[in-house]
PDBQT receptor file of N, H, CA, C and O in Angstrom, charges set to zero:
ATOM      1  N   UNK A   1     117.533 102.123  78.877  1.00  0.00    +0.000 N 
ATOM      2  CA  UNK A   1     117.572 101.535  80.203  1.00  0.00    +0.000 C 
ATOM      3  C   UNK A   1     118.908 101.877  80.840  1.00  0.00    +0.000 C 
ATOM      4  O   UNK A   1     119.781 101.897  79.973  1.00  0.00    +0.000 OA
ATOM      5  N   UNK A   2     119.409 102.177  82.153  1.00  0.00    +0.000 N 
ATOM      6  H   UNK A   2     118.699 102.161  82.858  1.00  0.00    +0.000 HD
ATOM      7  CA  UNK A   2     120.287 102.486  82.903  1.00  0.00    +0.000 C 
ATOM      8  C   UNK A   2     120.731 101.948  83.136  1.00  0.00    +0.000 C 
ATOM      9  O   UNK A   2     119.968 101.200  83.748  1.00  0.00    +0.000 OA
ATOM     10  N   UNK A   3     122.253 101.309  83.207  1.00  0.00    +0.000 N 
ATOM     11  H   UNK A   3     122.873 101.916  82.710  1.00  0.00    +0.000 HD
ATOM     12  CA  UNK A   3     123.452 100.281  83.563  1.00  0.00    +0.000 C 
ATOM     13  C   UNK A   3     123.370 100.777  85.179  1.00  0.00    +0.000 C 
ATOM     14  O   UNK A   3     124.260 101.619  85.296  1.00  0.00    +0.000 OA
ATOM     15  N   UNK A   4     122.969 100.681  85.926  1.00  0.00    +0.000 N 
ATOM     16  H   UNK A   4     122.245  99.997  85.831  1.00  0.00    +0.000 HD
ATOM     17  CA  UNK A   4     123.610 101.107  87.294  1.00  0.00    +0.000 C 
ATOM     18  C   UNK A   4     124.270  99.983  87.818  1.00  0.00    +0.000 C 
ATOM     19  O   UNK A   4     123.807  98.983  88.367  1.00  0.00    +0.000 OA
ATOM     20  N   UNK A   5     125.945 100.450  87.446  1.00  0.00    +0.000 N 
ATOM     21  H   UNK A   5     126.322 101.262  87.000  1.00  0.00    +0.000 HD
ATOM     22  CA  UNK A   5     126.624  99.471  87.815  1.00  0.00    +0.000 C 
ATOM     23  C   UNK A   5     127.394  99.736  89.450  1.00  0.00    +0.000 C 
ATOM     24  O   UNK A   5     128.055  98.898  90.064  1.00  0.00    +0.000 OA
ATOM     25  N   UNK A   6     127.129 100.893  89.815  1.00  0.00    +0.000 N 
ATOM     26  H   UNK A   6     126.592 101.574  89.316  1.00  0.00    +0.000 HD
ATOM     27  CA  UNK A   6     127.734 101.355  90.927  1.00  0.00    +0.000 C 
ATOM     28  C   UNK A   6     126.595 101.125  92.225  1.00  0.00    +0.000 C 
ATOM     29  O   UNK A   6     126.933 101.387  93.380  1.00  0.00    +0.000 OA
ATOM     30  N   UNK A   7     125.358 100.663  91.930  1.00  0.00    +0.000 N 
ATOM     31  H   UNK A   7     125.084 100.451  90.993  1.00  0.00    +0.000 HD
ATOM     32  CA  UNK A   7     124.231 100.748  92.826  1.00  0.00    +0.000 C 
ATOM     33  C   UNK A   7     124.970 100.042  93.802  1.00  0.00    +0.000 C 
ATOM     34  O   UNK A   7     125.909  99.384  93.356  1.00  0.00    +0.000 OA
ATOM     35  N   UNK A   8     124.672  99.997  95.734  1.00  0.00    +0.000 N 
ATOM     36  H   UNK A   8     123.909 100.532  96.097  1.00  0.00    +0.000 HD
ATOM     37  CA  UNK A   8     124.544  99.483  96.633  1.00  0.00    +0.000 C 
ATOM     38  C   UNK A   8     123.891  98.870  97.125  1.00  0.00    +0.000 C 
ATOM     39  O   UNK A   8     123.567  99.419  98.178  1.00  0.00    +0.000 OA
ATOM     40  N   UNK A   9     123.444  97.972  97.009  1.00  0.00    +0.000 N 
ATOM     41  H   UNK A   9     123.708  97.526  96.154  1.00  0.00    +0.000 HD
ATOM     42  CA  UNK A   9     122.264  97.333  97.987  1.00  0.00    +0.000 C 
ATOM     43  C   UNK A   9     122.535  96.941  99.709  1.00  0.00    +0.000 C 
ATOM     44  O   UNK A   9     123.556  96.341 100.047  1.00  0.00    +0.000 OA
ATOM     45  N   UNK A  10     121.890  97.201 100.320  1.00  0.00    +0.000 N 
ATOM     46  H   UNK A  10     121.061  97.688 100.046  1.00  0.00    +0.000 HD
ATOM     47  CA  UNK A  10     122.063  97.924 101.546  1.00  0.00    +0.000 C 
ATOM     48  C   UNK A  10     122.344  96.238 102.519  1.00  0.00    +0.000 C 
ATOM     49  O   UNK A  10     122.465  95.018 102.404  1.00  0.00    +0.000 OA
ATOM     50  N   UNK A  11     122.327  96.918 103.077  1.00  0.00    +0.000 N 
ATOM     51  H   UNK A  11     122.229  97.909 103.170  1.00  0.00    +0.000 HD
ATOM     52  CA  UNK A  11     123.081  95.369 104.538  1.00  0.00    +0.000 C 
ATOM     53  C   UNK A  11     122.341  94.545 104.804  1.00  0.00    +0.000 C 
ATOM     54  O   UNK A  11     122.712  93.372 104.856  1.00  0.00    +0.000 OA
ATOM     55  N   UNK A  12     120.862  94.978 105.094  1.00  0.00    +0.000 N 
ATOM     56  H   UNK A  12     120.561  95.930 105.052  1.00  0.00    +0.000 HD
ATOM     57  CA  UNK A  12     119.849  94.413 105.770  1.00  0.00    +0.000 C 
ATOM     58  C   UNK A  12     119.212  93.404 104.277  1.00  0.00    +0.000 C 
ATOM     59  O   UNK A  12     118.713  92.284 104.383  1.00  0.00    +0.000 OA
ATOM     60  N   UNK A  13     119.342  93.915 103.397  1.00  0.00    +0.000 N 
ATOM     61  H   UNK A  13     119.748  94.825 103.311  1.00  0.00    +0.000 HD
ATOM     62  CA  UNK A  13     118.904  93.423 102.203  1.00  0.00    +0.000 C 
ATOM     63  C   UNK A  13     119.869  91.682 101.940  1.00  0.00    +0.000 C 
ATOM     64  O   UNK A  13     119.478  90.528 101.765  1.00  0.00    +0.000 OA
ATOM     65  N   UNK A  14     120.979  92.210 102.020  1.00  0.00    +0.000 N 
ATOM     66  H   UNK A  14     121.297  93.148 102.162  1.00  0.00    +0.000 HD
ATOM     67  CA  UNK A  14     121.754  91.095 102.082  1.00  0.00    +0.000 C 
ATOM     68  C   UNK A  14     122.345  89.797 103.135  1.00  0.00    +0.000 C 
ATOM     69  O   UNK A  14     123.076  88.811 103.042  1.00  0.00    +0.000 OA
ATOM     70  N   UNK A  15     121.389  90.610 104.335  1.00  0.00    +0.000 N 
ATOM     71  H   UNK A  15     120.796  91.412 104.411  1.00  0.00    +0.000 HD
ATOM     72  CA  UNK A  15     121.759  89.744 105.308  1.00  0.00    +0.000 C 
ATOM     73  C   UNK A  15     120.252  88.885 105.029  1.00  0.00    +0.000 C 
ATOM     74  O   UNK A  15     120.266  87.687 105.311  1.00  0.00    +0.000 OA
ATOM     75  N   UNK A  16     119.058  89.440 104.521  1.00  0.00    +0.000 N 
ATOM     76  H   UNK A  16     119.047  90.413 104.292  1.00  0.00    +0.000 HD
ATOM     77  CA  UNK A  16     118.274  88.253 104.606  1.00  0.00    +0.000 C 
ATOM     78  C   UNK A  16     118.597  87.353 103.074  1.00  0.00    +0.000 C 
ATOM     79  O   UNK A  16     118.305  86.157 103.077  1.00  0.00    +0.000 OA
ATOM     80  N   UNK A  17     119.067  87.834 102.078  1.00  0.00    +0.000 N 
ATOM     81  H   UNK A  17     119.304  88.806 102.076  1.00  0.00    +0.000 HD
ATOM     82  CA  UNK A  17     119.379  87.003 101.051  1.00  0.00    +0.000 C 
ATOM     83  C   UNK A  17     120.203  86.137 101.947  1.00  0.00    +0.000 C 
ATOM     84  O   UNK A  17     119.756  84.992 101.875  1.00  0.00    +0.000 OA
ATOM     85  N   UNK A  18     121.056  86.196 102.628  1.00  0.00    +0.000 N 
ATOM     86  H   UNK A  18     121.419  87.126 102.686  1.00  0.00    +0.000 HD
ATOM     87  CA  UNK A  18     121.971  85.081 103.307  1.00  0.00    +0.000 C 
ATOM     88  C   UNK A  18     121.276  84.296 104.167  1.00  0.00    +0.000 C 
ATOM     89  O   UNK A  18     121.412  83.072 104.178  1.00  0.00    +0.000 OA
ATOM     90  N   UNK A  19     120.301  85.080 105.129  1.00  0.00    +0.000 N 
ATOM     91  H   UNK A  19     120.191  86.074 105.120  1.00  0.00    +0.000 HD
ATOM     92  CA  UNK A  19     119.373  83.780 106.028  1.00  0.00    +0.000 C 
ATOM     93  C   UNK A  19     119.084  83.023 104.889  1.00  0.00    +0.000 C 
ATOM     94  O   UNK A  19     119.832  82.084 104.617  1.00  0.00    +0.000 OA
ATOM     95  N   UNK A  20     117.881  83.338 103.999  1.00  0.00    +0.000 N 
ATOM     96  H   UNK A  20     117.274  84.101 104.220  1.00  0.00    +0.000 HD
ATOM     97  CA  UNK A  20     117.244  82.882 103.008  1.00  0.00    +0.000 C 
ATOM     98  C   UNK A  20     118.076  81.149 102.354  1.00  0.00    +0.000 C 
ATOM     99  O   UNK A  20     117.707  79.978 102.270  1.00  0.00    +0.000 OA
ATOM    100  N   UNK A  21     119.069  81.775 102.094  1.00  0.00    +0.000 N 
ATOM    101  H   UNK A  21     119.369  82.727 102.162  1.00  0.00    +0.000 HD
ATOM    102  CA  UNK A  21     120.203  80.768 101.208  1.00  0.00    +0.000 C 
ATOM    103  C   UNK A  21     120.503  79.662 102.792  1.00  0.00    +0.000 C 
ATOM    104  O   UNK A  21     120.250  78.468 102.629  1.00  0.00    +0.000 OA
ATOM    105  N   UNK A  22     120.957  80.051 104.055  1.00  0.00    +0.000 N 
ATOM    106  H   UNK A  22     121.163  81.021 104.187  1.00  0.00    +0.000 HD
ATOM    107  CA  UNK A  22     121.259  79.768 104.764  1.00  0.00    +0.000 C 
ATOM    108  C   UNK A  22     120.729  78.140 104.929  1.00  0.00    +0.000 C 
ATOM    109  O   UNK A  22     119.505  78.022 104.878  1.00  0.00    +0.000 OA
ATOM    110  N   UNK A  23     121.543  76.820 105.130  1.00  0.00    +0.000 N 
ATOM    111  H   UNK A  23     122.538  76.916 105.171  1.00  0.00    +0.000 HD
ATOM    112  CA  UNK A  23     120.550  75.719 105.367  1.00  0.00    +0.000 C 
ATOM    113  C   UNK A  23     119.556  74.938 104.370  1.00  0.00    +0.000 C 
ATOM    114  O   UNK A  23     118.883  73.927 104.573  1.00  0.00    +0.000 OA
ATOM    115  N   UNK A  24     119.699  75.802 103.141  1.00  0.00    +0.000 N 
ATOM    116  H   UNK A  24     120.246  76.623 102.976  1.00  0.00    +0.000 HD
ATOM    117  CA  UNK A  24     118.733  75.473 102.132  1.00  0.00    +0.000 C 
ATOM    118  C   UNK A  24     119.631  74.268 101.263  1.00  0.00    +0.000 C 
ATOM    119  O   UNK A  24     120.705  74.610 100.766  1.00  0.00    +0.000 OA
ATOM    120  N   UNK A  25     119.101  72.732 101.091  1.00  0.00    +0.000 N 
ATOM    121  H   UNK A  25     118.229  72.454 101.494  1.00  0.00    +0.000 HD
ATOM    122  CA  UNK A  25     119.568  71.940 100.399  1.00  0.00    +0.000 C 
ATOM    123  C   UNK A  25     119.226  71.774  98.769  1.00  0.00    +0.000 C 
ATOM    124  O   UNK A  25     119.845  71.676  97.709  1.00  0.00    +0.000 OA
ATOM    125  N   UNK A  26     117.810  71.805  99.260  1.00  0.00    +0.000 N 
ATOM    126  H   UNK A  26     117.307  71.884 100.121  1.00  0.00    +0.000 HD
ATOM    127  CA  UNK A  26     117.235  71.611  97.461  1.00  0.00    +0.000 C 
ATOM    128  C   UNK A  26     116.197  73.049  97.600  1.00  0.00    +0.000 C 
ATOM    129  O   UNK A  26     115.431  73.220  98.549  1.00  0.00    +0.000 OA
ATOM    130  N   UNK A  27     116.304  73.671  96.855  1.00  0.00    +0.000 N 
ATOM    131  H   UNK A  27     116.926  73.533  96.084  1.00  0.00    +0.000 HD
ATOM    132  CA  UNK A  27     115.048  74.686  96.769  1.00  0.00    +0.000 C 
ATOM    133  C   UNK A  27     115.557  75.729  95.826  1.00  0.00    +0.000 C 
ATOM    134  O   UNK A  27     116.627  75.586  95.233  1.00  0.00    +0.000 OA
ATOM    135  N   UNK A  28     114.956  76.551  95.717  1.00  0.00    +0.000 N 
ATOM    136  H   UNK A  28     114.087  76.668  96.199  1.00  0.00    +0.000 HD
ATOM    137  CA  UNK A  28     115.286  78.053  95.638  1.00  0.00    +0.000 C 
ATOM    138  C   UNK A  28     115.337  79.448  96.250  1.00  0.00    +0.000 C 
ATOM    139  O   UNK A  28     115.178  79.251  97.454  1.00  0.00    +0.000 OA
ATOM    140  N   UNK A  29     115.482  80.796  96.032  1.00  0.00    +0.000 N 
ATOM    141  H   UNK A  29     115.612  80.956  95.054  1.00  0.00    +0.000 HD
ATOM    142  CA  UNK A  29     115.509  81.688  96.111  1.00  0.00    +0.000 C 
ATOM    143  C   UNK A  29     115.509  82.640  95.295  1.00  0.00    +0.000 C 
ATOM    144  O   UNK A  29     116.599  82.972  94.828  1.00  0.00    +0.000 OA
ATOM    145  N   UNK A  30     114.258  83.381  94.871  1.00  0.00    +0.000 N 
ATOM    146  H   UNK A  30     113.373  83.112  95.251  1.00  0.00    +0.000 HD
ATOM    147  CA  UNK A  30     114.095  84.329  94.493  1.00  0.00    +0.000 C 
ATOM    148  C   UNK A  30     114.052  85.333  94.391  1.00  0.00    +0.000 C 
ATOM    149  O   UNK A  30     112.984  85.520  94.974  1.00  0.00    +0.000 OA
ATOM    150  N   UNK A  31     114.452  86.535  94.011  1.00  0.00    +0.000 N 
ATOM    151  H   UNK A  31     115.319  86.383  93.537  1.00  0.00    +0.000 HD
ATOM    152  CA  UNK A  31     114.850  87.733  93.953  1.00  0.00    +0.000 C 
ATOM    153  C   UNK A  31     113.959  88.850  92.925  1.00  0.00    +0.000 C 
ATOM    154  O   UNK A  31     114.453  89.113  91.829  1.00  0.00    +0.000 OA
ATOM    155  N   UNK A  32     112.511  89.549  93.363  1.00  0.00    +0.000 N 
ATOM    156  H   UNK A  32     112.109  89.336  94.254  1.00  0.00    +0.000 HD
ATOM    157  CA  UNK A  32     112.181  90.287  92.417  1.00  0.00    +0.000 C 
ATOM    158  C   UNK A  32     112.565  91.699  92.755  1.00  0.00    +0.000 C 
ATOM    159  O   UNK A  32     112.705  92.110  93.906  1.00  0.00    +0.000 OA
ATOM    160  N   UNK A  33     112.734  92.455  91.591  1.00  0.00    +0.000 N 
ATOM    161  H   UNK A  33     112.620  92.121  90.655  1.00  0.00    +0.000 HD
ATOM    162  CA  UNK A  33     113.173  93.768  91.062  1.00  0.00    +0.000 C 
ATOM    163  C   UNK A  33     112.178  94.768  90.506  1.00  0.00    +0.000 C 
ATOM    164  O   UNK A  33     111.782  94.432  89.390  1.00  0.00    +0.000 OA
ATOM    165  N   UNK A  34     111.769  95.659  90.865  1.00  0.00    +0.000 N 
ATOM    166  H   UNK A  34     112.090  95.931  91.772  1.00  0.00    +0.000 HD
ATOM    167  CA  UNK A  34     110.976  96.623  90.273  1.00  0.00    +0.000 C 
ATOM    168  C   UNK A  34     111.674  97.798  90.608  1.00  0.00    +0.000 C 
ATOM    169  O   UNK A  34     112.131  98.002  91.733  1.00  0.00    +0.000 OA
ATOM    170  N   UNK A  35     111.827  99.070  89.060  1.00  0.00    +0.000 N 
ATOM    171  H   UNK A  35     111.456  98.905  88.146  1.00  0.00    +0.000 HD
ATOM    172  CA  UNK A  35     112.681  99.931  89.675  1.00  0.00    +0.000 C 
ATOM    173  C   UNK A  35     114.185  99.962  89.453  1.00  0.00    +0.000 C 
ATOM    174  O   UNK A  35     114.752 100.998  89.107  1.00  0.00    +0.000 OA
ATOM    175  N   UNK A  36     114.654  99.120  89.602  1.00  0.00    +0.000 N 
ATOM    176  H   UNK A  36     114.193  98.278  89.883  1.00  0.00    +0.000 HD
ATOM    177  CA  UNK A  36     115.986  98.378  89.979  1.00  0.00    +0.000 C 
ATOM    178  C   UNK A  36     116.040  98.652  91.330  1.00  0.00    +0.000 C 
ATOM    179  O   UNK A  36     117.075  99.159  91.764  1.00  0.00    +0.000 OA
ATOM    180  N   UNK A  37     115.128  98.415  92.077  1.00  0.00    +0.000 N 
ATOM    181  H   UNK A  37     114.287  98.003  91.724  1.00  0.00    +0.000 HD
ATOM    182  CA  UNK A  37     115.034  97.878  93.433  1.00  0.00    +0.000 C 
ATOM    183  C   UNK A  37     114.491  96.474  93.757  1.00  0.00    +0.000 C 
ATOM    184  O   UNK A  37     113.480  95.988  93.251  1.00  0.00    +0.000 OA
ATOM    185  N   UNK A  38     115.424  95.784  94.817  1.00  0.00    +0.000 N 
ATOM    186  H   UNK A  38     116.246  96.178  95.228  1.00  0.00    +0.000 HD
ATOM    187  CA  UNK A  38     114.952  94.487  95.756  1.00  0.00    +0.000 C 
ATOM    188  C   UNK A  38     113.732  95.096  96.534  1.00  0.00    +0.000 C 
ATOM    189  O   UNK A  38     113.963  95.966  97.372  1.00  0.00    +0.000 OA
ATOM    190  N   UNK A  39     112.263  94.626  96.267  1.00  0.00    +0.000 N 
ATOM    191  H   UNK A  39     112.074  93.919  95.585  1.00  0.00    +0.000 HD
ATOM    192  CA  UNK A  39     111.254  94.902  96.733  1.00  0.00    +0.000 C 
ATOM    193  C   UNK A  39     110.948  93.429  96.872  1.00  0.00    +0.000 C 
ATOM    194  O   UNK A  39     109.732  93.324  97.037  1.00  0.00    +0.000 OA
ATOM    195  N   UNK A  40     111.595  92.127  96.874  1.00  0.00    +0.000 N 
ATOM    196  H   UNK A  40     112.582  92.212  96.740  1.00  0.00    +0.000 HD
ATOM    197  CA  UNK A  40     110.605  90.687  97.650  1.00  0.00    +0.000 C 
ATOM    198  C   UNK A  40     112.235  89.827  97.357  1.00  0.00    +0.000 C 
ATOM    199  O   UNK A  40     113.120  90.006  96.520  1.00  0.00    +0.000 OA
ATOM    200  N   UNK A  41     112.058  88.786  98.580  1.00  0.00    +0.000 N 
ATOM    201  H   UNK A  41     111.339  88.640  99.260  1.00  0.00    +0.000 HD
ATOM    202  CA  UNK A  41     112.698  87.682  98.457  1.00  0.00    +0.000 C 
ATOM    203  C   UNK A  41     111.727  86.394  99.065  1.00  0.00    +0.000 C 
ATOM    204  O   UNK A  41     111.154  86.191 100.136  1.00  0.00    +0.000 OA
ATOM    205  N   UNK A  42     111.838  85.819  98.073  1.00  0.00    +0.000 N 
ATOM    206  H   UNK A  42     112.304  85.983  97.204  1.00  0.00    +0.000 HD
ATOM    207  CA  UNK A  42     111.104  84.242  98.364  1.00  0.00    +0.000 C 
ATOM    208  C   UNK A  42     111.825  83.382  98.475  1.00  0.00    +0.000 C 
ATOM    209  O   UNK A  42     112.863  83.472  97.820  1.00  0.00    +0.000 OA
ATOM    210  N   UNK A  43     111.648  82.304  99.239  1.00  0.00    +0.000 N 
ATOM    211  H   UNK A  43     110.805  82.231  99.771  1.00  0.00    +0.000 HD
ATOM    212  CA  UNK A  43     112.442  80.899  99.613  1.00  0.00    +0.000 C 
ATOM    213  C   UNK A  43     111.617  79.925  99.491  1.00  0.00    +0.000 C 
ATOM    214  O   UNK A  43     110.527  80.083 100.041  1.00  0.00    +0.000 OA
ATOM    215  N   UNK A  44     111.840  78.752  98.818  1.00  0.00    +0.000 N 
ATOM    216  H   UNK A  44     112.726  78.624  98.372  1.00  0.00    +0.000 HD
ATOM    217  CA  UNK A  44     110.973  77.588  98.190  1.00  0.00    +0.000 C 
ATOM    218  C   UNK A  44     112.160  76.494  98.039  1.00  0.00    +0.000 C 
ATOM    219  O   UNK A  44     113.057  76.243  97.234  1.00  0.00    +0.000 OA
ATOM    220  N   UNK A  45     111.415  75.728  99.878  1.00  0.00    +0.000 N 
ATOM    221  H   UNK A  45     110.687  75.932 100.532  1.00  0.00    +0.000 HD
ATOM    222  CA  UNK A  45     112.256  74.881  99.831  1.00  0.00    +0.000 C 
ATOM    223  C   UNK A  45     111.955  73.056  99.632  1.00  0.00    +0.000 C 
ATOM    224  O   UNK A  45     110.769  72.879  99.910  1.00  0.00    +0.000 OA
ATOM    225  N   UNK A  46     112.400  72.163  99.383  1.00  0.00    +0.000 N 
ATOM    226  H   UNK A  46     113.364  72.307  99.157  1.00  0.00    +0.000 HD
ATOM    227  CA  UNK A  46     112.295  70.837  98.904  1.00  0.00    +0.000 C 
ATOM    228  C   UNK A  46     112.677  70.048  99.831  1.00  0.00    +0.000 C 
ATOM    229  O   UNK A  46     113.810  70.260 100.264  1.00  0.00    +0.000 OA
ATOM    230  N   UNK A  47     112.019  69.094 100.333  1.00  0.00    +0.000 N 
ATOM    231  H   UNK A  47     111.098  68.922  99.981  1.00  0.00    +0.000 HD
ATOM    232  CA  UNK A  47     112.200  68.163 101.749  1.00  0.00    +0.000 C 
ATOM    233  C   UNK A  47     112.556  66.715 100.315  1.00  0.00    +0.000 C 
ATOM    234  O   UNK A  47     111.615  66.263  99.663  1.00  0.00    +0.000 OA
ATOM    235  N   UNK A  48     113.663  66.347 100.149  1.00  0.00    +0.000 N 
ATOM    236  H   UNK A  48     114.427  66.714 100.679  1.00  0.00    +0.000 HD
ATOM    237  CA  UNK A  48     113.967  65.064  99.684  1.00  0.00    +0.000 C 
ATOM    238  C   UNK A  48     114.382  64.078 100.579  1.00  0.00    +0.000 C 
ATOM    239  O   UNK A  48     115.270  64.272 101.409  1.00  0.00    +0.000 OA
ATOM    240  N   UNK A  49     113.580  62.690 100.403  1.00  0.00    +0.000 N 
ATOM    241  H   UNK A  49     112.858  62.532  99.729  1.00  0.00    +0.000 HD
ATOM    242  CA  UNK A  49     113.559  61.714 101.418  1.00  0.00    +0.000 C 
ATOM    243  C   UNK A  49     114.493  60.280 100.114  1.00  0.00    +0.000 C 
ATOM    244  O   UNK A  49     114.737  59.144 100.520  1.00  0.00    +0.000 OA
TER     245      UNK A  49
C-alpha cells in the first residue's frame, strides 16, 4: 500500500469539509476514501433539547 504523504487535497474539497463542520453541535462528519481519494462527505446532525 502507498504512504502518500505529500498528496494535496484540493480547496474546494476542504472548503466543504469546513461548511460541513461549520455550526455543527452534536453530530458528525464523515469522510469516505476510495483510491486515496475524497469521493463523499456526509453530515449527521443531532438536535438536543
Amino acid at each position: 500500500m502507498d504512504n502518500k504523504k505529500d498528496t494535496i487535497i484540493p480547496s474546494h474539497i476542504l472548503r466543504d469539509i469546513s461548511k460541513a463542520l461549520a455550526g455543527l453541535s452534536y453530530g458528525e462528519v464523515s469522510i469516505t476514501v476510495h483510491d486515496g481519494r475524497i469521493v463523499q462527505i456526509e453530515r449527521k446532525e443531532k438536535k438536543r433539547y
